[in-house]
C-alpha positions as CSV (number, residue, x, y, z in Angstrom):
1,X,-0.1,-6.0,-8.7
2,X,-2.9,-6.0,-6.1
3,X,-4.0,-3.1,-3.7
4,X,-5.9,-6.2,-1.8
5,X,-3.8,-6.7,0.9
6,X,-5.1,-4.6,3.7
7,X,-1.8,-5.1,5.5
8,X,-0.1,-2.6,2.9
9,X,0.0,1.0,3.2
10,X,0.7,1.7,-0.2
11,X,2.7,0.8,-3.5
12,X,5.9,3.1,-3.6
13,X,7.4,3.2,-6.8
14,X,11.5,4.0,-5.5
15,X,14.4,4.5,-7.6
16,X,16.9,1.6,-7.5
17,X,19.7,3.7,-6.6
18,X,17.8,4.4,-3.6
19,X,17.8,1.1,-1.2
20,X,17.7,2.5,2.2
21,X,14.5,4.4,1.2
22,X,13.4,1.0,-0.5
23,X,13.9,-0.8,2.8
24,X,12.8,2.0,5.1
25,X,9.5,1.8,3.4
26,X,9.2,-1.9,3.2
27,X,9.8,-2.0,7.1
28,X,6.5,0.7,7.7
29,X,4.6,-1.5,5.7
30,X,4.5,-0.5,2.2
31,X,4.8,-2.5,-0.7
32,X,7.7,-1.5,-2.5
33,X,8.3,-1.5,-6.3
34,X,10.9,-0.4,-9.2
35,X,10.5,2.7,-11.5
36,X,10.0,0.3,-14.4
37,X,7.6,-2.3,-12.7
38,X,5.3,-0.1,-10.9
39,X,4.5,3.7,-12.3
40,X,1.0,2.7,-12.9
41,X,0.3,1.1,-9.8
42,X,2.2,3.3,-7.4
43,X,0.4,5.7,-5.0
44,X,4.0,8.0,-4.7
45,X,7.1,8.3,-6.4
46,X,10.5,8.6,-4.5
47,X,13.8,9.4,-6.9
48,X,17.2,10.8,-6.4
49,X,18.3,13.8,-8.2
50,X,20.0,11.2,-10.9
51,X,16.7,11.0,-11.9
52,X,15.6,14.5,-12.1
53,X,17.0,17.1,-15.1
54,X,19.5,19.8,-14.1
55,X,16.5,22.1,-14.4
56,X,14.8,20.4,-11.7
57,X,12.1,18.8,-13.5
58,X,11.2,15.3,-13.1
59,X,11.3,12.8,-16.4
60,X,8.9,10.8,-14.3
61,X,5.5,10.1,-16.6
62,X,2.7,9.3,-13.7
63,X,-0.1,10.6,-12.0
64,X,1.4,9.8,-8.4
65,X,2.9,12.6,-6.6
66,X,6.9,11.9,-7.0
67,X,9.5,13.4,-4.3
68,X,12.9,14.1,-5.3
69,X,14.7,12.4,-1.9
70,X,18.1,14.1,-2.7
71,X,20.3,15.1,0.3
72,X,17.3,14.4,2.7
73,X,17.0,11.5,5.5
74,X,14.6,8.5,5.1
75,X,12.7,10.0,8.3
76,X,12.0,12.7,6.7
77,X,11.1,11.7,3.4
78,X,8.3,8.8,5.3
79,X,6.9,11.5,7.4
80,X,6.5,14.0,4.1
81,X,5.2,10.5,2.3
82,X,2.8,10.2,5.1
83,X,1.5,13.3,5.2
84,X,0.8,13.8,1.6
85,X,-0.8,10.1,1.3
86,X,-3.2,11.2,3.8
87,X,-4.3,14.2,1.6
88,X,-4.9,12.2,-1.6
């Protein structure tokens, strides 16, 4: 996977349970991948609470920041994705 394309905001690594977030993202512009394909690549991490242990702790190994998207609208979630993309 390439960050080349200058078109692309960003590689989002998205939980497939998660498909409105998956084409939510895609439609702003950012490259959209699985959990499995694209932990290494990705610049963020969106999951569901499936994902996250009833402690609240993700199992999610990477170095992107990863939001737990649980009970919150896509809107939302971009404009938090947005926001903390700029910082890094």
């Amino acid at each position: 996977m390439s960050r080349g394309d200058a078109d692309m905001k960003g590689i989002i690594a998205v939980s497939d349970a998660l498909s409105d977030y998956r084409e939510m993202l895609e439609e702003e512009g950012y490259q959209v991948v699985s959990l499995d394909e694209g932990l290494d690549v990705a610049d963020a991490v969106l999951v569901s609470g499936m994902d996250v242990d009833h402690s609240g702790i993700s199992a999610i190994d990477t170095e992107a920041p990863v939001f737990d998207v649980t009970g919150k609208h896509p809107a939302v979630v971009l404009r938090d994705l947005e926001k903390r993309l700029e910082l890094l």
